[in-house]
N, C-alpha and C positions, 0 to 999 in steps of 0.2 A: 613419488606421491605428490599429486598437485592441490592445490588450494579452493576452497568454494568460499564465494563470496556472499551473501546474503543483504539487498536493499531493504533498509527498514525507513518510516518515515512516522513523526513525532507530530502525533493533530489532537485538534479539540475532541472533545471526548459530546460526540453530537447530539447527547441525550441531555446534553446542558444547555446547548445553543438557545439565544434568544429572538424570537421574532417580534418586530415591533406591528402590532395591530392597525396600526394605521398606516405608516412607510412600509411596512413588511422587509423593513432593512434587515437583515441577521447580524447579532450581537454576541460574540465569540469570548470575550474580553471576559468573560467569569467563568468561562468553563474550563476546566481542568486539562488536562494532557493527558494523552495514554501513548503508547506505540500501537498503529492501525490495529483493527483488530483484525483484518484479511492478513497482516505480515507477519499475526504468530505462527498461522497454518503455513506460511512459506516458511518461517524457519525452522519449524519442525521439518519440511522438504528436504530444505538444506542440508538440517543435520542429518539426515537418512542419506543421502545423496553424499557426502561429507563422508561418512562412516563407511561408505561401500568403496571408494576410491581409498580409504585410509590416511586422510588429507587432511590439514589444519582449517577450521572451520570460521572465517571472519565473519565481524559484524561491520554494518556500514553504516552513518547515516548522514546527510548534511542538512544544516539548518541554524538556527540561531542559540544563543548560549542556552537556553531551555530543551535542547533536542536532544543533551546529554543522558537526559531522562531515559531515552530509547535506548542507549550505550547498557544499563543496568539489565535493562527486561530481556536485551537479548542473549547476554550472558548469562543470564539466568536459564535460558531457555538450549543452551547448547555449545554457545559458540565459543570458541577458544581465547580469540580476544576483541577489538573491535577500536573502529574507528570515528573520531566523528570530524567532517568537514565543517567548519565555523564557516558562517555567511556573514558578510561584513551587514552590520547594523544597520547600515544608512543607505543600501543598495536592494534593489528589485531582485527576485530571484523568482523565473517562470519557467517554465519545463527546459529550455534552453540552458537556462545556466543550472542549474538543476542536475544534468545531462554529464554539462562540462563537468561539473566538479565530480559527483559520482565517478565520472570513467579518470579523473586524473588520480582522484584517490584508491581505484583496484590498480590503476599503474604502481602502484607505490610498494607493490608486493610481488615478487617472482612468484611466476609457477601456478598461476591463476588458472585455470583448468573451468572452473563454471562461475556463472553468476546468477544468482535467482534474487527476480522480483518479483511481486505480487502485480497481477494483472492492471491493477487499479485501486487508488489508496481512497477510504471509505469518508473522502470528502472531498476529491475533484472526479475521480474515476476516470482519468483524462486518456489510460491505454499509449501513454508516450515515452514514458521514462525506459523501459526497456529496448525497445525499437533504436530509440536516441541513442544510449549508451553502445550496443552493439553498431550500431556506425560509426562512431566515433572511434572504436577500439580497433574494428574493420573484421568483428567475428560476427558468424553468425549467428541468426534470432528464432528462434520456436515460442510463439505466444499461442493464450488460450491451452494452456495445458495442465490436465489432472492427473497427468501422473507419470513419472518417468524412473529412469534405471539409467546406471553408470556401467560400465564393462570397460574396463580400461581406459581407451582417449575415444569409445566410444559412445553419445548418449542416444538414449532409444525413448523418444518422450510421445504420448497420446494427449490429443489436443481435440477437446471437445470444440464443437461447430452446431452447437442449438442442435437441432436433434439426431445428426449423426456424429461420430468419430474417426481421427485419423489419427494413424500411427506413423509418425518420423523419424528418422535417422539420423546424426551429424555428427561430423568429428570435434572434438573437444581442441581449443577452447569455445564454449558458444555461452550466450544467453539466453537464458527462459524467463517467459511472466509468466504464472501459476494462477488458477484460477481458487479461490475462496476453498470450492469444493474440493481439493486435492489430499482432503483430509484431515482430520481434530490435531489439534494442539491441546496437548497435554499440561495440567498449571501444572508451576514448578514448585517444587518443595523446598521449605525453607532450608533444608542443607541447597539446594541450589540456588538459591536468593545469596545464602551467607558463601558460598564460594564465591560468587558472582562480581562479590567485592574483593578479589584477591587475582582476578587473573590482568591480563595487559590492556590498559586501554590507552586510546590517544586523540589526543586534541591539537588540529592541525589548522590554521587560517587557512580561508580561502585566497587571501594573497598570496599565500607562501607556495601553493602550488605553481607558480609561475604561469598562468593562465594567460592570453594575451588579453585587450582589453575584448575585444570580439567577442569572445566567451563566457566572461561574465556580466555583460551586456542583456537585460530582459529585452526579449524583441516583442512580447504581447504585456497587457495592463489589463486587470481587472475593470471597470468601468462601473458597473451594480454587481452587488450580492441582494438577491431579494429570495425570503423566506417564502413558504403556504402556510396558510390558515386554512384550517375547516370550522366551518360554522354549520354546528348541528342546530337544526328545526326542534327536536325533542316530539316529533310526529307522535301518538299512541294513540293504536288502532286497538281497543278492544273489543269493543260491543257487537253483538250478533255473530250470526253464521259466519263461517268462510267467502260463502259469497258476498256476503254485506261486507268484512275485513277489506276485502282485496276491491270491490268499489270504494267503500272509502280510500284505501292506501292508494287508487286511480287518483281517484281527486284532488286527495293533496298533494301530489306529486302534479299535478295539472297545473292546479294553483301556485305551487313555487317555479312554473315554467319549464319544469324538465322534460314532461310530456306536452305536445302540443296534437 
């Protein structure tokens, strides 16, 4: 029986986020944490994917002493036990180092058989975390996929492509990114909340993986974060016919420059 791995990742919860009206900088600093919400539909994946192999189902995640948060919801949600990689406080951590520690931390368990990530986490959407860690591990990658099946050391995954579909093949061990759509995550019930404090979990530094410095090295830097603003006009077009409506609603869309 081999093992599935499940990446989860700990963010602002975006419905908080603050833009500033004038800098249009984004101010993250009051909003609360959740674990993504695209990662709960992948660990419900998991756990299906997980249960069809009859395999121990981990939780992953790495980030700063706050991403333990993520360690609870997933246990909550299925997984057997789970880990979380510590990022050292005072260090850069961009998809690269990100990468590293992810794949040093599935090293750290025999018998790893799959690994599922969410295609893209619902506040870079960057489509690299998976790809990265499958190189580094040197298995292979199936992204953009809605839906897959286990059969032994076999996985058979359908990967949507905008508006067709393909159907792939590969021998296990590989990695998947899952797309949003792969299907509902179920909330957990408070017996699975109150278990969820009772199964294994672990806290491990990022140092202690023995990483060379190469690896935990950010090779990119954010530079700006700038929010949008919409500035509604408050336009009301009521008076007259239809045809007088849609000449006025002409006009003033002429007047704000949008029609010329």
């Amino acid at each position: 029986m081999s093992r599935t791995v499940v990446c989860v990742k700990w963010v602002a919860d975006e419905g908080e986020l603050r833009t500033d009206p004038v800098t249009l900088a984004v101010d993250a600093g009051h909003a609360r944490r959740k674990i993504c919400d695209y990662d709960r539909n992948t660990v419900e994946a998991a756990r299906v994917a997980a249960a069809e192999q009859g395999g121990e189902l981990i939780g992953l995640t790495f980030g700063g002493p706050d991403s333990a948060g993520a360690l609870k919801d997933v246990l909550s949600r299925g997984a057997d036990r789970a880990l979380h990689v510590l990022a050292d406080g005072t260090a850069r951590a961009d998809g690269h180092v990100t990468a590293h520690a992810l794949a040093a931390g599935i090293r750290r368990f025999d018998d790893v058989g799959l690994v599922l990530c969410t295609e893209g986490a619902s506040d870079t959407y960057a489509h690299e975390t998976g790809p990265r860690i499958a190189e580094l591990l040197g298995w292979p990658v199936v992204t953009n996929v809605g839906g897959l099946t286990v059969d032994g050391r076999r996985l058979r995954a359908t990967r949507v492509l905008e508006r067709e579909t393909e159907t792939v093949e590969c021998d296990l061990p590989a990695v998947v990114t899952v797309v949003p759509e792969i299907g509902p995550a179920p909330v957990p019930g408070l017996r699975s909340v109150i278990a969820a404090g009772r199964k294994p979990t672990e806290q491990l530094p990022l140092a202690d993986l023995g990483l060379p410095p190469a690896a935990t090295t950010a090779r990119t830097s954010v530079t700006s974060l700038l929010g949008r603003t919409d500035r509604r006009r408050h336009v009301l077009v009521a008076d007259g016919d239809a045809h007088r409506k849609v000449a006025a609603l002409l006009t003033a869309l002429a007047e704000e420059g949008v029609l010329r």
